[in-house]
C-alpha positions, -999 to +999 in steps of 0.1 A: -105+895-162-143+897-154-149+859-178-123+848-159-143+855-123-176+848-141-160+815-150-142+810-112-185+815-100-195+790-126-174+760-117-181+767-080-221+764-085-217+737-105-196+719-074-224+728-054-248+717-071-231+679-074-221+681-036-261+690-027-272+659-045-258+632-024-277+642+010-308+650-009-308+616-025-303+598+010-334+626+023-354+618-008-349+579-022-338+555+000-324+520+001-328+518-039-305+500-055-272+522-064-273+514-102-312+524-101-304+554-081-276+569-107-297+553-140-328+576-126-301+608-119-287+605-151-320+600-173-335+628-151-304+652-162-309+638-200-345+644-204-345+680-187-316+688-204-333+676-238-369+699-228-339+727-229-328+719-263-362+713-276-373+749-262-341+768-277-351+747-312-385+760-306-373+798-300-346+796-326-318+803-307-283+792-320-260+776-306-227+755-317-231+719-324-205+690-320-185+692-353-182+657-371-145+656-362-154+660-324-175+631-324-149+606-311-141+629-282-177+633-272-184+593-275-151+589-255-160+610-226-193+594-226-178+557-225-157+567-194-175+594-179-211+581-184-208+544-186-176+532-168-173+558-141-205+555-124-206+516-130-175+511-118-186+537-087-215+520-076-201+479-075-171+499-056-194+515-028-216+483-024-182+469-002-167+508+006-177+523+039-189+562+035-159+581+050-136+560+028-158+563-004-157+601-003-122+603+002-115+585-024-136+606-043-113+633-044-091+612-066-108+629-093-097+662-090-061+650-090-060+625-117-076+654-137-049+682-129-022+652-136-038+641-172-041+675-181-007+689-169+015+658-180-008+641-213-023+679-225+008+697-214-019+723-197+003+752-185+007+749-145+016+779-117+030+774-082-002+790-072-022+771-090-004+736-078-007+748-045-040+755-045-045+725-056-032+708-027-053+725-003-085+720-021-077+678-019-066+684+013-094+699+029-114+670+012-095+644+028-103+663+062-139+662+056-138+624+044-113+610+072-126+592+099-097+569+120-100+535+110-119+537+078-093+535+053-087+505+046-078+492+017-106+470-002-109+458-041-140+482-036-120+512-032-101+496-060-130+502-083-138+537-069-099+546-078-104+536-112-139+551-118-123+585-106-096+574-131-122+574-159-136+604-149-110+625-152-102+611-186-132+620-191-132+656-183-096+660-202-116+646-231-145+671-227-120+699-227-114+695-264-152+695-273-157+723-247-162+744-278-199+729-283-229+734-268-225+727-231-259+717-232-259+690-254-232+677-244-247+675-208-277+661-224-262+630-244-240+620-217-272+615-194-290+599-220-267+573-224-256+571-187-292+570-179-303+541-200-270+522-191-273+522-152-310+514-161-304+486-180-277+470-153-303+473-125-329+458-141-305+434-151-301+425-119-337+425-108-341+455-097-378+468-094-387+505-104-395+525-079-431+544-071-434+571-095-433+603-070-397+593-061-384+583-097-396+619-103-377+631-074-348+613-082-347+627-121-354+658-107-321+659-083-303+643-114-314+678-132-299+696-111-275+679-095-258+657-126-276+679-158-272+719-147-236+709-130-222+695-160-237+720-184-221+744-160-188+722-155-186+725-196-188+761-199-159+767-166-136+743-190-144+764-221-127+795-196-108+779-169-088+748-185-092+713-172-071+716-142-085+744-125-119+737-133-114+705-117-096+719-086-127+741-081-153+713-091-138+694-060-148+716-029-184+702-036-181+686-006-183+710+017-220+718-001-224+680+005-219+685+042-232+721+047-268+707+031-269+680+054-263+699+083-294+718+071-314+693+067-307+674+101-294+703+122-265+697+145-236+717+152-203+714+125-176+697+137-137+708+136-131+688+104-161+706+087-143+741+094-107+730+093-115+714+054-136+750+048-103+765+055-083+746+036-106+747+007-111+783+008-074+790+007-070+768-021-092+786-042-078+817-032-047+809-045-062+797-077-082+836-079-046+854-069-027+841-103-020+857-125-004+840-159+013+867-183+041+864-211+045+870-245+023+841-266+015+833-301-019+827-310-019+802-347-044+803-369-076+782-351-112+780-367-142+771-346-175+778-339-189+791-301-208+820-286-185+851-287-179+889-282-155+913-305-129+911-280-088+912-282-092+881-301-118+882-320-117+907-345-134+892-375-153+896-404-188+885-410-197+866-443-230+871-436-255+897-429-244+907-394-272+927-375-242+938-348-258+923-315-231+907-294-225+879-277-235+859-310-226+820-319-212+814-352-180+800-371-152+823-372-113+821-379-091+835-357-056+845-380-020+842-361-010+869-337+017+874-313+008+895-280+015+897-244-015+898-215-030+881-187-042+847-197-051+813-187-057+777-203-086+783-221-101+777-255-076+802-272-047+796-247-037+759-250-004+775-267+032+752-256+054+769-223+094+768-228+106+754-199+133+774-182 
C-alpha cells in the first residue's frame, strides 16, 4: 500500500507542476506567439530531459528502454499527444476566451477515464467514478465565469486536442513499462521542433535569448518533470486515476497566481478546492480486492522481490534492490488489495 500512496504523491506533483506553468508563462514571456510559446516549452522539456539521459549514460545507470514492439505505441502517443494536441490547442485558444479555454480543458481527464474504462476495459469503482466527478467538477467551478461559454469552432478544436490527449495517455499506459524519462524526452523533442517549425512558418520571430531560456526552463519543469512524473503514476495508478489526479492542476494554476499578484481567493477558488479535495479523497479511500489471476507476462522495469516478483536471476545478481532488468513473471492465482497497474490489467466479471 505505501507504492500505491507514493504513486497518489507522484501524479499530484506532477499536476502541479503543469498547473504552475501557465501563470509563470504569462509572468515570464509575454505576447509571443502561442505556437512559439509551446515549441520553446516543449524543446526546453526535450533538451533537459536529454542532459538527464546523457548523465545516467555517463554514470552507468540502467534503466528499461522502449522494446521494438512498443515502438508504434510510443510514436502514436507522440502524433496525438505531441503534435496534434497542442496544435490543435493553440489555433483553438487564438478565438477561445480564457474562462472557457480552461474549462474545456478538463475534457481531458474525462475522455481519459472513458477510453480507458470502455476501449482498455480498465477496472472502475463507485469510489473511483465518483471521485471523478468531483475532481471535473471542481474544475468547471474554477473555469466558469457567466457568459463565457459559448460555443465557438475554437472550442471545437480545444475539444478535440483534449480528445488526442487522452488517447494519448491511454497509449502511454501500455509503454508505461519504459523509461519514464525517455519517453518524456522524445515526445518534447518532437513536439518541440513541430510547434517550432509552424511558428516560424507563420513568420514568427524568435524571441531574445534570456526569455527563450526562460521559457525552455518552465517547459523543464512544467511539460518535461510532469510527464516523466505522469509516466511513472500510470506505471502504479492506471490511466484513469492518474488522469483524475493529473486534473486538479488547476487549483496550482490559480494558487501560483494568487502568489504572484496577491489578492484575496474568491468563493469559486475554495468551493473547486473542496470539490477537488474530496474527489481525491475518494480515489485514496478504495480499496479494490478479489480473487485474480496473474498470466504469464515478461517485461523489463525497475523492481523489488515483492509478492510478485519472485524470480530468478540469469545473471550474476549482486542482491541490491530496487534493480531494472528483464524478468518473467509465471501464472498465479491470489487474492489482495490491488489496482490497475502494470501487473493488474487482468478482465472483471461483470455481476
Amino acid at each position: 500500500m505505501q507504492n500505491r500512496y507514493t504513486a497518489i504523491l507522484i501524479a499530484l506533483t506532477a499536476a502541479a507542476l503543469f498547473g504552475a506553468t501557465t501563470p509563470i508563462a504569462k509572468a515570464l514571456l509575454g505576447p509571443m506567439p502561442p505556437f512559439m510559446v509551446a515549441g520553446l516549452f516543449y524543446l526546453g522539456s526535450g533538451i533537459g530531459l536529454g542532459a538527464v539521459l546523457l548523465g545516467r549514460r555517463i554514470m552507468r545507470a540502467k534503466s528499461a528502454g522502449v522494446r521494438p514492439r512498443e515502438l508504434a505505441w510510443l510514436v502514436g502517443a507522440i502524433a496525438f499527444g505531441g503534435v496534434a494536441g497542442p496544435a490543435l490547442l493553440m489555433l483553438g485558444l487564438t478565438s477561445t476566451p480564457a474562462a472557457t479555454s480552461a474549462l474545456l480543458l478538463n475534457l481531458e481527464g474525462v475522455l481519459t477515464a472513458l477510453i480507458a474504462w470502455i476501449v482498455f476495459r480498465e477496472n472502475v469503482d463507485v469510489s473511483v467514478f465518483l471521485g471523478m466527478v468531483a475532481i471535473v467538477a471542481g474544475g468547471a467551478v474554477l473555469a466558469w465565469q457567466p457568459g463565457g461559454t459559448q460555443t465557438s469552432g475554437g472550442a471545437l478544436l480545444i475539444a478535440l486536442a483534449c480528445l488526442f490527449w487522452a488517447i494519448d495517455n491511454n497509449l502511454t499506459r501500455k509503454i508505461s513499462t519504459a523509461d519514464a524519462t525517455v519517453i518524456a524526452c522524445a515526445k518534447g523533442l518532437v513536439a518541440g521542433a513541430t510547434n517550432l517549425g509552424i511558428a516560424l512558418a507563420m513568420g514568427a520571430h524568435p524571441p531574445a535569448p534570456h526569455v527563450a531560456l526562460a521559457a525552455m526552463a518552465t517547459g523543464f519543469g512544467g511539460y518535461g518533470v510532469s510527464l516523466v512524473l505522469f509516466v511513472i503514476a500510470l506505471r502504479h495508478l492506471g490511466t484513469a486515476r492518474t488522469g483524475a489526479y493529473f486534473s486538479v492542476a488547476p487549483v496550482s494554476g490559480v494558487a501560483l497566481s494568487l502568489a504572484i499578484w496577491p489578492q484575496a481567493p474568491g468563493l469559486a477558488f475554495w468551493c473547486a478546492a473542496a470539490l477537488m479535495a474530496l474527489g481525491v479523497w475518494l480515489h485514496v479511500r478504495e480499496r479494490h480486492e478479489h480473487e485474480h489471476t496473474h498470466e504469464r507476462l515478461e517485461h523489463t522495469h525497475r523492481h523489488t522481490h515483492d509478492e510478485h516478483h519472485r524470480h530468478e536471476h540469469d545473471f550474476p545478481y549482486s542482491g541490491d534492490e530496487p534493480h531494472t532488468h528483464a524478468h518473467v513473471h509465471l501464472p498465479i492465482t491470489h487474492t489482495h488489495a490491488h489496482f490497475p497497474d502494470i501487473h493488474h490489467r487482468h478482465s472483471h466479471k461483470r455481476g
